[in-house]
PDB file of N, CA, C and O in Angstrom, chain B, residues numbered from 101:
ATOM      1  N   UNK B 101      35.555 -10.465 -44.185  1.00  0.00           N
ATOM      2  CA  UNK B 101      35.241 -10.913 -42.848  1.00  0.00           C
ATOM      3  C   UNK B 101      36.066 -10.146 -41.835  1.00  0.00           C
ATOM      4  O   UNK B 101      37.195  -9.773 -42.154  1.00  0.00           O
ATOM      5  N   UNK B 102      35.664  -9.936 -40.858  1.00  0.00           N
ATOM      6  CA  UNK B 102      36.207  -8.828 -39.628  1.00  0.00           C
ATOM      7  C   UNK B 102      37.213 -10.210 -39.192  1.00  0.00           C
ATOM      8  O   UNK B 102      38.422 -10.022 -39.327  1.00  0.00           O
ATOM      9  N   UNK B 103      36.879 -11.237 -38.807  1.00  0.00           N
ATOM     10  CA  UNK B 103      38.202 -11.865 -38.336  1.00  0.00           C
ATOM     11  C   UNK B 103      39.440 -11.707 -38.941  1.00  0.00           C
ATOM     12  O   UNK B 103      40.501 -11.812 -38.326  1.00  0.00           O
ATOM     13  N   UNK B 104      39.318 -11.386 -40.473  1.00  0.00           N
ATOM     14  CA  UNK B 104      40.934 -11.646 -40.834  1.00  0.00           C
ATOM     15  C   UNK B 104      40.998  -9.931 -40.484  1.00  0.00           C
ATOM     16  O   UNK B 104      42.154  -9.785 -40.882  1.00  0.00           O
ATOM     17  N   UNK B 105      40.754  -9.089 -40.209  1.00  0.00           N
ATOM     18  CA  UNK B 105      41.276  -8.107 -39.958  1.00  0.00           C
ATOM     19  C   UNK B 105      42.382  -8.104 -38.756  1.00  0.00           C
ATOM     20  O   UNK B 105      43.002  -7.046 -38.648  1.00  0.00           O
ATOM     21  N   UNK B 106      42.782  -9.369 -37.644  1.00  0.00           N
ATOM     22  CA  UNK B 106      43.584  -9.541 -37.153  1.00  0.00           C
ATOM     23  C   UNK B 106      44.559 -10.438 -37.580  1.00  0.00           C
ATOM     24  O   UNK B 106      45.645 -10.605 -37.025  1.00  0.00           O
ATOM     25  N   UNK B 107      44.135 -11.041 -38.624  1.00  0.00           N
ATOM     26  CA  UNK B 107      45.272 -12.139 -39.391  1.00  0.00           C
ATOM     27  C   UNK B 107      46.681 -11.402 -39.281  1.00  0.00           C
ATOM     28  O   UNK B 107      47.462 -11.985 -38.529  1.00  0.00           O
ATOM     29  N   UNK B 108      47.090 -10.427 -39.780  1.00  0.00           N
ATOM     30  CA  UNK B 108      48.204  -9.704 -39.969  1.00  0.00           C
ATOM     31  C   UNK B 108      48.941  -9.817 -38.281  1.00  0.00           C
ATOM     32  O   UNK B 108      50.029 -10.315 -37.993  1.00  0.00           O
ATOM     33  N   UNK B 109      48.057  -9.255 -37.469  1.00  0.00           N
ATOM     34  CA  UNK B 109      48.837  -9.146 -36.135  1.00  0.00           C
ATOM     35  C   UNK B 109      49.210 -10.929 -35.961  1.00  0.00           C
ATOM     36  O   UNK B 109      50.197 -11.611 -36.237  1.00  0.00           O
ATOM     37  N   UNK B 110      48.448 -11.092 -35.623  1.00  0.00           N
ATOM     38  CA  UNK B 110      48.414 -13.033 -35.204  1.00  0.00           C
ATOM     39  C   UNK B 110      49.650 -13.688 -35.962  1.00  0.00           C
ATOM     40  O   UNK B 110      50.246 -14.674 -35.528  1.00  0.00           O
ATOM     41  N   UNK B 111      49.980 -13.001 -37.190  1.00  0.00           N
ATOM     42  CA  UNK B 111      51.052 -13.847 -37.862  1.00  0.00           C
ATOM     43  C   UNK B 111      52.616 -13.329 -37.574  1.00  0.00           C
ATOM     44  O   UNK B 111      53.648 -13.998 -37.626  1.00  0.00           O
ATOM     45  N   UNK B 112      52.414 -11.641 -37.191  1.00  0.00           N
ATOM     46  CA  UNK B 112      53.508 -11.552 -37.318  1.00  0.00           C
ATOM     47  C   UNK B 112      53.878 -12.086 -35.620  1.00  0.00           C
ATOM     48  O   UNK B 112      54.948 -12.626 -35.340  1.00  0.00           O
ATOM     49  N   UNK B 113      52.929 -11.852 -34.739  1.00  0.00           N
ATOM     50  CA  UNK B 113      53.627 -12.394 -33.332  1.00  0.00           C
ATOM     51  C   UNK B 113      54.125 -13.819 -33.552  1.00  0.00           C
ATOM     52  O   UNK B 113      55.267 -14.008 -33.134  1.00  0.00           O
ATOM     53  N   UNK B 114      53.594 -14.727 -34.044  1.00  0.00           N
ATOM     54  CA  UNK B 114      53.865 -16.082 -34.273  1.00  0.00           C
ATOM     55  C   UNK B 114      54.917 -16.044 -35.099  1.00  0.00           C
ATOM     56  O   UNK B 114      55.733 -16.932 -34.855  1.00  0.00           O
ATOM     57  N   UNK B 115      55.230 -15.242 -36.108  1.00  0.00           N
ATOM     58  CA  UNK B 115      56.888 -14.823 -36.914  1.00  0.00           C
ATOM     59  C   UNK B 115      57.578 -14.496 -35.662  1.00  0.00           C
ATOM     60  O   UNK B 115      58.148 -15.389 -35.035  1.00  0.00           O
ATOM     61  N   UNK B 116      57.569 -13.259 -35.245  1.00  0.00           N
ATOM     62  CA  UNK B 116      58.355 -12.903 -34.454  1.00  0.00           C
ATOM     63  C   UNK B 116      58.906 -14.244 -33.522  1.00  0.00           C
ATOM     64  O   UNK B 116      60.063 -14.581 -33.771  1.00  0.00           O
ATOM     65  N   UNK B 117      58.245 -14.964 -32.566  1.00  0.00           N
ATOM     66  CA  UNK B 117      58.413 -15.904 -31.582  1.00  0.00           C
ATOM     67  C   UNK B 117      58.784 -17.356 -32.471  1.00  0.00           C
ATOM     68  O   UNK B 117      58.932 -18.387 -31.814  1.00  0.00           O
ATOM     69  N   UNK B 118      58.903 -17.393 -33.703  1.00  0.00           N
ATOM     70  CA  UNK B 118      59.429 -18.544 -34.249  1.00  0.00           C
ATOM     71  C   UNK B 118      57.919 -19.602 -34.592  1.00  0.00           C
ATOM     72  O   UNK B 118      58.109 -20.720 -35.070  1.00  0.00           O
ATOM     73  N   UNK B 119      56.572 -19.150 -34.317  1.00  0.00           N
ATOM     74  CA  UNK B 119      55.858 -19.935 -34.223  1.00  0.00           C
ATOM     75  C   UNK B 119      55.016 -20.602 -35.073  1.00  0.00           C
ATOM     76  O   UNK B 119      54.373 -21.603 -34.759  1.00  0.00           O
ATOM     77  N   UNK B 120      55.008 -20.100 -36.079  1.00  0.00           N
ATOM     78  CA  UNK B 120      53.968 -19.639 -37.227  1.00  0.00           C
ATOM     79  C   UNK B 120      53.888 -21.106 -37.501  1.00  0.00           C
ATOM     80  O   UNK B 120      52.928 -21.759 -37.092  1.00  0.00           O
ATOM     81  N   UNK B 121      55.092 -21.770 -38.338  1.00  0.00           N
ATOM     82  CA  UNK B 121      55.382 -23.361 -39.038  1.00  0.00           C
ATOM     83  C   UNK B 121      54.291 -24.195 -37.970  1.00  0.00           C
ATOM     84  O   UNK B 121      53.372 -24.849 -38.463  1.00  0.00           O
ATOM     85  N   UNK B 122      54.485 -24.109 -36.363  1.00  0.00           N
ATOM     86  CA  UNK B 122      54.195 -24.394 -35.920  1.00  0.00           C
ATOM     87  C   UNK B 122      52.947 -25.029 -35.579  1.00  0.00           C
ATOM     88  O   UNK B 122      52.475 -26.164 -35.527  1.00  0.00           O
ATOM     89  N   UNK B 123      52.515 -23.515 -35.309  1.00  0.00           N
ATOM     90  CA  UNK B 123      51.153 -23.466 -35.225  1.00  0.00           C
ATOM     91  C   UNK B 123      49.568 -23.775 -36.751  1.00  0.00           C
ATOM     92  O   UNK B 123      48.382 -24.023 -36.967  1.00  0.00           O
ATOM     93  N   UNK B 124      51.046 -23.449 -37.367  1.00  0.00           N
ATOM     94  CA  UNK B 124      50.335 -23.987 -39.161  1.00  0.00           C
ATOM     95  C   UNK B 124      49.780 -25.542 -39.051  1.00  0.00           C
ATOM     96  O   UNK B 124      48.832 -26.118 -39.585  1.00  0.00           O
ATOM     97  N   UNK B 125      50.888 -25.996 -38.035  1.00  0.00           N
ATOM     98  CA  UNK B 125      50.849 -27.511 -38.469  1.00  0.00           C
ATOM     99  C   UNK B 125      49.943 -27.855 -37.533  1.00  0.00           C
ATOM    100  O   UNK B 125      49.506 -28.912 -37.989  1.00  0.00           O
ATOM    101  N   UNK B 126      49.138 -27.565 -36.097  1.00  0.00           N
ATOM    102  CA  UNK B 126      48.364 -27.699 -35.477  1.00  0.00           C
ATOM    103  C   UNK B 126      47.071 -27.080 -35.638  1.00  0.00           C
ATOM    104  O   UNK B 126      46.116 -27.157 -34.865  1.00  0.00           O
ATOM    105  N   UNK B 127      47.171 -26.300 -37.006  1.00  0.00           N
ATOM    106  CA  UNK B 127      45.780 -25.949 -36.759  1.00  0.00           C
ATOM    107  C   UNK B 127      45.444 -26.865 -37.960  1.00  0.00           C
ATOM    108  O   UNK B 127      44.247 -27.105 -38.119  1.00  0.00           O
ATOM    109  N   UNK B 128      46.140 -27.297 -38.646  1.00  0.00           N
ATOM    110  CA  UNK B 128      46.154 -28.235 -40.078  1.00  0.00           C
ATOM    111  C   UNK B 128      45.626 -29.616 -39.092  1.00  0.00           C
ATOM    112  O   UNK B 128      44.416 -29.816 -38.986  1.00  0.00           O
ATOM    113  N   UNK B 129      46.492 -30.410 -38.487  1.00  0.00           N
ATOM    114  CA  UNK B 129      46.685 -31.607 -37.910  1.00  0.00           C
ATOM    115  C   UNK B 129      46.118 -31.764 -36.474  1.00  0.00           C
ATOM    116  O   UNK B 129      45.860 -32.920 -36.140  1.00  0.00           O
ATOM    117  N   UNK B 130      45.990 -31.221 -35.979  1.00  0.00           N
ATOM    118  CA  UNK B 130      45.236 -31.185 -34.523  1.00  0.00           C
ATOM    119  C   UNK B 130      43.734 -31.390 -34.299  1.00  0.00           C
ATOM    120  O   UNK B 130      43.062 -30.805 -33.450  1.00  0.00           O
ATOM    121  N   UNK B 131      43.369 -32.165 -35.045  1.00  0.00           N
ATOM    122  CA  UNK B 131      42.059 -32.751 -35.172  1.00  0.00           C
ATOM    123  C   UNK B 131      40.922 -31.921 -34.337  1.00  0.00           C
ATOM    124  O   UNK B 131      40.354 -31.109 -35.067  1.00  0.00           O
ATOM    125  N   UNK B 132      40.502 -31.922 -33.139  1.00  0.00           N
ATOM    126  CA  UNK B 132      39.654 -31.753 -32.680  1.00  0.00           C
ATOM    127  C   UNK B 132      40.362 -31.034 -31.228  1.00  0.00           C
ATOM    128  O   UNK B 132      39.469 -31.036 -30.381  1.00  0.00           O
ATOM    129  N   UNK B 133      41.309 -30.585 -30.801  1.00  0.00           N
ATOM    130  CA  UNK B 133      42.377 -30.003 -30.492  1.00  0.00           C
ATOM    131  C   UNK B 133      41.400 -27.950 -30.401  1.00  0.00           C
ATOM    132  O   UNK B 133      40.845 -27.304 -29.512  1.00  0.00           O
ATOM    133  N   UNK B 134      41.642 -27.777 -31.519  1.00  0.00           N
ATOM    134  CA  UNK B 134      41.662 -26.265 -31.842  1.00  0.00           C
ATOM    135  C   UNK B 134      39.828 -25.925 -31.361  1.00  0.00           C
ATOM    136  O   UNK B 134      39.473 -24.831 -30.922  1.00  0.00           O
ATOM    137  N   UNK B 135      38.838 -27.153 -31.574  1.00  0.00           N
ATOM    138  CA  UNK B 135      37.667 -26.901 -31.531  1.00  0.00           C
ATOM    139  C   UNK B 135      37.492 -26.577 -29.948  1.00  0.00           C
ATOM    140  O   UNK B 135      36.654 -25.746 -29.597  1.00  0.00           O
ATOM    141  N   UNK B 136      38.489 -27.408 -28.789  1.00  0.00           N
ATOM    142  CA  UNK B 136      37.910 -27.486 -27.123  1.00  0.00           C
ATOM    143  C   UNK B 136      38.800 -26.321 -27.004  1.00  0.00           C
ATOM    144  O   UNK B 136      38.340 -25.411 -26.313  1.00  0.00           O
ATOM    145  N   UNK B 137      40.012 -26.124 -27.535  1.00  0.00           N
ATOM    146  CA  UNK B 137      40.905 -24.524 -27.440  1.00  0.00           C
ATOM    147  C   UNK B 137      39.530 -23.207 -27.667  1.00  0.00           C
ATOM    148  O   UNK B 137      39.313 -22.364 -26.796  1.00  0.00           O
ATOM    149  N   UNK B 138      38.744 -23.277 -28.975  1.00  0.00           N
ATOM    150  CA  UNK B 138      37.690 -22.522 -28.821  1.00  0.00           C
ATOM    151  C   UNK B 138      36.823 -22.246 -27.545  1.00  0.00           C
ATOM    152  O   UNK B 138      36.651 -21.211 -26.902  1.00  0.00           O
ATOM    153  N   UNK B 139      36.379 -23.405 -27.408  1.00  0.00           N
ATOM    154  CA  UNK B 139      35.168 -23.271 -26.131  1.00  0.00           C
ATOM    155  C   UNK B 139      36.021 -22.736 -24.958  1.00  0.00           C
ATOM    156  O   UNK B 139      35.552 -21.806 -24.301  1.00  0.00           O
ATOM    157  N   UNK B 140      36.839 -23.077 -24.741  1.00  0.00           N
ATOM    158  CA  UNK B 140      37.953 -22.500 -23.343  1.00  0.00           C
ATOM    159  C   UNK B 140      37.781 -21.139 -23.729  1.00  0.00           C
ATOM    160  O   UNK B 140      36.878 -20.542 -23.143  1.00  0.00           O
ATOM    161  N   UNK B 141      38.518 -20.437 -24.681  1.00  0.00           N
ATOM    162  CA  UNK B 141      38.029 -18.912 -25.283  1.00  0.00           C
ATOM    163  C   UNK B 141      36.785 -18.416 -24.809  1.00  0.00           C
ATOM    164  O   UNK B 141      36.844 -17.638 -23.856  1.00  0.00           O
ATOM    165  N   UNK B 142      35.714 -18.695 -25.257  1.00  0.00           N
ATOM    166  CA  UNK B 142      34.698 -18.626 -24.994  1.00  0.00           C
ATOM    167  C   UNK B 142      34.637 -18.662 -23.448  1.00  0.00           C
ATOM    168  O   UNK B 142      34.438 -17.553 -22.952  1.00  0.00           O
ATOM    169  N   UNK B 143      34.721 -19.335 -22.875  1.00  0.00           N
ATOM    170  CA  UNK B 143      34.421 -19.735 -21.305  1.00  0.00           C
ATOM    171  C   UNK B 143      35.059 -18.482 -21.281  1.00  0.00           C
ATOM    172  O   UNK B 143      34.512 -17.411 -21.015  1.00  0.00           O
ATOM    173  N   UNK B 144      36.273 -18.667 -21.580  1.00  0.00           N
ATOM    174  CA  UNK B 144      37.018 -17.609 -20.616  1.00  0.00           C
ATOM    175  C   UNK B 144      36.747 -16.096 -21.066  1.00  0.00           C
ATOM    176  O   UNK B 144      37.355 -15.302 -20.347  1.00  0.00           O
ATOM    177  N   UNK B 145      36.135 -15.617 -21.880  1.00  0.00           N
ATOM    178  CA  UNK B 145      36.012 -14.136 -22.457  1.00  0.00           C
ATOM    179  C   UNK B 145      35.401 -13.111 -21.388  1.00  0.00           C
ATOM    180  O   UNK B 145      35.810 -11.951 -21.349  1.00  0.00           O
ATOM    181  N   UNK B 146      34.693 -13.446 -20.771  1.00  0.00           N
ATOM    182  CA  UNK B 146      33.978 -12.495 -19.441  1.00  0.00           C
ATOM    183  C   UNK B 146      35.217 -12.126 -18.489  1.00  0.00           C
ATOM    184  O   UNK B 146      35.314 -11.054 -17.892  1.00  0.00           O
ATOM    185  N   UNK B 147      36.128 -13.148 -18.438  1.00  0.00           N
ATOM    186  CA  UNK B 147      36.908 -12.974 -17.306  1.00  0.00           C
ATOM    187  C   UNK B 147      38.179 -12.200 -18.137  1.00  0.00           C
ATOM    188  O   UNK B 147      39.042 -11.709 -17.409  1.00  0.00           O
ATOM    189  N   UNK B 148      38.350 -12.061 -19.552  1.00  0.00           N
ATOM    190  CA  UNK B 148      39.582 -11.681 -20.018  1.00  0.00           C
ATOM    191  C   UNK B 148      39.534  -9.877 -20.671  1.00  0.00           C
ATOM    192  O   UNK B 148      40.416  -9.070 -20.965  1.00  0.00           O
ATOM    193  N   UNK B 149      37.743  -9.831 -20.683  1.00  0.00           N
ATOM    194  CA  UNK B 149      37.577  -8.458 -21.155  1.00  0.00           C
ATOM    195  C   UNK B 149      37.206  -8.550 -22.584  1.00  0.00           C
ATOM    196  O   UNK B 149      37.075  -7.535 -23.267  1.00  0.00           O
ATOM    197  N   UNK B 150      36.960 -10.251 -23.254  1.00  0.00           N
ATOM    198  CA  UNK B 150      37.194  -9.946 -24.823  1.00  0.00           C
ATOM    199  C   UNK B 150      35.095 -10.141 -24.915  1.00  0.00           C
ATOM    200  O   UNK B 150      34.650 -10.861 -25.808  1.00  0.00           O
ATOM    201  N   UNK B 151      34.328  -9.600 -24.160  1.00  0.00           N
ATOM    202  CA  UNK B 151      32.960  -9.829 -24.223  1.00  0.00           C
ATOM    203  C   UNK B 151      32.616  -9.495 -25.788  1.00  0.00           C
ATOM    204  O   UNK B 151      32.109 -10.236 -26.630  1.00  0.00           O
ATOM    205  N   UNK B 152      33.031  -8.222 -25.897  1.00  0.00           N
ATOM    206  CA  UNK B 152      32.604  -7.418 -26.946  1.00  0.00           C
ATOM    207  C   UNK B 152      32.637  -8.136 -28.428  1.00  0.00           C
ATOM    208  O   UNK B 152      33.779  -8.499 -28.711  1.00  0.00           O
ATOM    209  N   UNK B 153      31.940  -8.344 -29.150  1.00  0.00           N
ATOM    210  CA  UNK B 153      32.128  -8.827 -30.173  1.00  0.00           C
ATOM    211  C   UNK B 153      32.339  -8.033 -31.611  1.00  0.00           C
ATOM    212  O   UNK B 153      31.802  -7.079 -32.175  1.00  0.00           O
ATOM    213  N   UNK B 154      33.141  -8.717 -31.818  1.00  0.00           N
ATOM    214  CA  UNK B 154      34.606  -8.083 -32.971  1.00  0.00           C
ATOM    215  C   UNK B 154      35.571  -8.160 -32.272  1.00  0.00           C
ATOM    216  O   UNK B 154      36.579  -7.642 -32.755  1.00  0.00           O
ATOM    217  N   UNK B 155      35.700  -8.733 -31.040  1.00  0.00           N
ATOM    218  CA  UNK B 155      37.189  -8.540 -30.061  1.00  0.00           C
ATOM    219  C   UNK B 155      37.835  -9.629 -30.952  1.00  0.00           C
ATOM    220  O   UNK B 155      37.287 -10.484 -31.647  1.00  0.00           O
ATOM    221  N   UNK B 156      39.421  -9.316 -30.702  1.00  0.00           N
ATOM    222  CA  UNK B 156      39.948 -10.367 -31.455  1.00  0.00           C
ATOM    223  C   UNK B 156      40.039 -11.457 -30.395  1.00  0.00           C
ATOM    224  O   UNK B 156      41.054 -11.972 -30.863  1.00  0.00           O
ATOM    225  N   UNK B 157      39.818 -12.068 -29.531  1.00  0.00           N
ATOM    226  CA  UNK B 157      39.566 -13.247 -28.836  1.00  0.00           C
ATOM    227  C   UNK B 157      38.478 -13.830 -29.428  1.00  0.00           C
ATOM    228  O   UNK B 157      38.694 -14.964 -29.856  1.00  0.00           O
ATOM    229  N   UNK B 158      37.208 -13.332 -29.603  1.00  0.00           N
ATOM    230  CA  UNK B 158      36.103 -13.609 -30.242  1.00  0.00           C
ATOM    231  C   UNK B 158      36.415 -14.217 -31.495  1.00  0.00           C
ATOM    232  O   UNK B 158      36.068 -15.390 -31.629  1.00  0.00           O
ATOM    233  N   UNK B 159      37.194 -13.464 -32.752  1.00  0.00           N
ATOM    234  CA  UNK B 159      37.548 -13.711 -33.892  1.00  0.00           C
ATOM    235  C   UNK B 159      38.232 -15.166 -33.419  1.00  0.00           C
ATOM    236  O   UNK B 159      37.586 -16.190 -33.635  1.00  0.00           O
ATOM    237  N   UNK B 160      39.703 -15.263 -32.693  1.00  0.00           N
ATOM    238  CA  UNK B 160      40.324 -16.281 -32.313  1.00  0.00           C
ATOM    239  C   UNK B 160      39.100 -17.414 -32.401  1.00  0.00           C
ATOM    240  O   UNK B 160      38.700 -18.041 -33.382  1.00  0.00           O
ATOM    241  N   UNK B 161      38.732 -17.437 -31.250  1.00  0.00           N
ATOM    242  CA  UNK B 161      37.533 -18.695 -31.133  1.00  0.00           C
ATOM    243  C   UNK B 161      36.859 -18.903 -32.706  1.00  0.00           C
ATOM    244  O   UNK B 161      36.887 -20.019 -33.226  1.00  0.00           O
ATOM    245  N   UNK B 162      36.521 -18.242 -33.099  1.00  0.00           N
ATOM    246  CA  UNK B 162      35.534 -18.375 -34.279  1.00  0.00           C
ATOM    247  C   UNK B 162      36.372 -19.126 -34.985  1.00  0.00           C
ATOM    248  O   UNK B 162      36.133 -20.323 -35.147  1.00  0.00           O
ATOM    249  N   UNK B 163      37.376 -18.583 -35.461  1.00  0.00           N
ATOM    250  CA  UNK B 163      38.441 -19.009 -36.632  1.00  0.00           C
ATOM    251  C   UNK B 163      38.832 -20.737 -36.068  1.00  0.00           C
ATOM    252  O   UNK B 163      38.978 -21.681 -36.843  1.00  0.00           O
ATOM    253  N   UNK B 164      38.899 -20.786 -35.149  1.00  0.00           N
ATOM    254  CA  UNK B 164      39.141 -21.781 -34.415  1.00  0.00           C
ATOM    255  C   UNK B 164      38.344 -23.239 -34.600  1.00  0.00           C
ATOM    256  O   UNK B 164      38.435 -24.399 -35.003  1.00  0.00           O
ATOM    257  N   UNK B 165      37.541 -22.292 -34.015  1.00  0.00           N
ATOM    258  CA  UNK B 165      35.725 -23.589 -34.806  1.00  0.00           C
ATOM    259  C   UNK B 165      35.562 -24.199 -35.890  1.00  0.00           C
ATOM    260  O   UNK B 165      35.086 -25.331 -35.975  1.00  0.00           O
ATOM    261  N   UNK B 166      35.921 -23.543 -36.776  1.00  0.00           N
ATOM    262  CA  UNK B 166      36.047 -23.168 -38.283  1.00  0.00           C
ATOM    263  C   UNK B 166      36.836 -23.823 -39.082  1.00  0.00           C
ATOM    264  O   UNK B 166      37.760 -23.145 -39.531  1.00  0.00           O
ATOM    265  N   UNK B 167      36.778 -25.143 -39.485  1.00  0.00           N
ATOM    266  CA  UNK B 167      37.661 -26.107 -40.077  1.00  0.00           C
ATOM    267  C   UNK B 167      38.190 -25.273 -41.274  1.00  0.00           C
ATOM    268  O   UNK B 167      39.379 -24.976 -41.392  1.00  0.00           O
ATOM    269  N   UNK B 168      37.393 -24.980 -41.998  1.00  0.00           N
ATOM    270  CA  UNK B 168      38.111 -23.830 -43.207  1.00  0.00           C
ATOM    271  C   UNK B 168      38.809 -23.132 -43.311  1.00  0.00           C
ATOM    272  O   UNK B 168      39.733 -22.930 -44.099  1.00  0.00           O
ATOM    273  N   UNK B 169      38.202 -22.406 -42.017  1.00  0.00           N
ATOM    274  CA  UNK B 169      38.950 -20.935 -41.679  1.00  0.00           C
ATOM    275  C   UNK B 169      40.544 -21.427 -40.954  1.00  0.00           C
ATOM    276  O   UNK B 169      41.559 -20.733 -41.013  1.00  0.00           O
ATOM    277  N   UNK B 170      40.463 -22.498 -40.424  1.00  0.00           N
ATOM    278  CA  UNK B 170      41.753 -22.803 -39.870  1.00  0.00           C
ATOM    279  C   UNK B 170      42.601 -22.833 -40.637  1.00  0.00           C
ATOM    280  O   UNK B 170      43.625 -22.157 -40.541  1.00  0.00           O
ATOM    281  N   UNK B 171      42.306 -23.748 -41.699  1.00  0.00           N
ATOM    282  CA  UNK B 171      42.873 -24.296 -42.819  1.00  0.00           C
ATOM    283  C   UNK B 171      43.541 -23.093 -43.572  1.00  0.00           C
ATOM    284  O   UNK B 171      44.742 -23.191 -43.825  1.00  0.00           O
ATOM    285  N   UNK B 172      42.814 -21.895 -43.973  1.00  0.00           N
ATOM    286  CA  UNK B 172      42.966 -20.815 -44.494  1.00  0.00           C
ATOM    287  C   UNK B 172      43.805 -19.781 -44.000  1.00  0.00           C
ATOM    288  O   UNK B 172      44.560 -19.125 -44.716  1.00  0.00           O
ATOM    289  N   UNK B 173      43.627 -19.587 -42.356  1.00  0.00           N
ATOM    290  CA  UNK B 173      44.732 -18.814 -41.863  1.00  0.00           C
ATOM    291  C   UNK B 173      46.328 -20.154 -41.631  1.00  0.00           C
ATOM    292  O   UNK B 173      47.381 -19.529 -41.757  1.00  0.00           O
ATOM    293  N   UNK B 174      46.491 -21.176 -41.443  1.00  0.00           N
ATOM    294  CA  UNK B 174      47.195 -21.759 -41.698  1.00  0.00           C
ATOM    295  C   UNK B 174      47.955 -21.486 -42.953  1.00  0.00           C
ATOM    296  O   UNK B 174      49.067 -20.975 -42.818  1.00  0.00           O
ATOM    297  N   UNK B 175      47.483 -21.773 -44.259  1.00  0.00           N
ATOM    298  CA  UNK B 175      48.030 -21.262 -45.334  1.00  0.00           C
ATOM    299  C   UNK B 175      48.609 -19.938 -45.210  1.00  0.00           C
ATOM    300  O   UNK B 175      49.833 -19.873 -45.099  1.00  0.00           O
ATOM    301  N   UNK B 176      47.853 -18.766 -45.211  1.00  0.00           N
ATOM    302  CA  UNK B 176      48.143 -17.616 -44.651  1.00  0.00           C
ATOM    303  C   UNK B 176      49.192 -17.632 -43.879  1.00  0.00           C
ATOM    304  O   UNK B 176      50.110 -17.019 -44.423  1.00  0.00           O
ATOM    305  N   UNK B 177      49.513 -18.106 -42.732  1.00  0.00           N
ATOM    306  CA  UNK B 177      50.717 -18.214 -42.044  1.00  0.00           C
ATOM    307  C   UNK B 177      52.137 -18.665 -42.990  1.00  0.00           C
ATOM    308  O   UNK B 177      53.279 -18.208 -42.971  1.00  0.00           O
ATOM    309  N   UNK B 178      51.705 -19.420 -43.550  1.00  0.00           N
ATOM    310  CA  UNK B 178      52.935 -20.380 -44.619  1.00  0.00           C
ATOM    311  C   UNK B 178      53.288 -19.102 -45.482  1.00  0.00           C
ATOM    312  O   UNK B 178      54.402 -18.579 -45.536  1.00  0.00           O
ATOM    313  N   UNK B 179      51.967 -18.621 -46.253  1.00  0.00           N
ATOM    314  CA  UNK B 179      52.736 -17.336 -47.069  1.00  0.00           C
ATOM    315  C   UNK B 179      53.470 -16.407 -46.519  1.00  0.00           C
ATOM    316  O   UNK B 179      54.474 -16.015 -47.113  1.00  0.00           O
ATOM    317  N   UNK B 180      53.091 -15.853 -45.222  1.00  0.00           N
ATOM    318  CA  UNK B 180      53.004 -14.598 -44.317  1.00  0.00           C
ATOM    319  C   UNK B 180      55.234 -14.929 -44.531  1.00  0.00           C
ATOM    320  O   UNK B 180      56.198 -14.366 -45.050  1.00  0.00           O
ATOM    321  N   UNK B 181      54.983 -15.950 -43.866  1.00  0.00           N
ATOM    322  CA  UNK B 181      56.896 -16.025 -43.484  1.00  0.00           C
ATOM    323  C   UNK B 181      57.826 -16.665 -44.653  1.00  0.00           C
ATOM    324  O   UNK B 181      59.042 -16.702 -44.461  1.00  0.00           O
ATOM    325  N   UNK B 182      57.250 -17.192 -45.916  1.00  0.00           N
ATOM    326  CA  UNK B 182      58.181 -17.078 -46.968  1.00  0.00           C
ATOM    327  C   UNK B 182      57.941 -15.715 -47.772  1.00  0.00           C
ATOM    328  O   UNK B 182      58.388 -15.666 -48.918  1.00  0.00           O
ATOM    329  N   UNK B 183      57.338 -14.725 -47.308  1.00  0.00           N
ATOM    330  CA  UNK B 183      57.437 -13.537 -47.989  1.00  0.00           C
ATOM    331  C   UNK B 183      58.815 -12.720 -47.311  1.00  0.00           C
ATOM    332  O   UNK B 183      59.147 -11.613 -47.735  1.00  0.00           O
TER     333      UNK B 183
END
């Protein structure tokens, strides 16, 4: 899938800034949270430049939507920073 082709960046900024645990735990626990964070994405993509699709804003939103996929880059995050 072209979204995880930004997984790598997304984790290490969230390493870098301390965020990762964090954000693991909100995309895990944040019920319905990450789904209206999507649509805002969306709204906002015309105005941010991310129209193009494959943009990683695009990916963002998607992954976002994506109860699985959350779930999955969440994990991903957990491995990313005990490595």
């Amino acid at each position: 899938m072209q979204e995880h082709s930004f997984w790598s960046s997304w984790a290490h900024f969230l390493h870098r800034w301390g965020l990762s645990e964090p954000a693991a735990t909100l995309l895990e626990a944040a019920g319905p949270l990450p789904v209206l964070l999507a649509q805002v994405l969306y709204v906002a993509q015309p105005f941010g430049g991310g129209q193009q699709p494959g943009s990683q804003w695009q990916a963002l939103a998607e992954m976002l939507e994506d109860g699985e996929q959350r779930r999955v880059f969440a994990q991903f995050l957990r491995e990313e920073g005990s490595s």
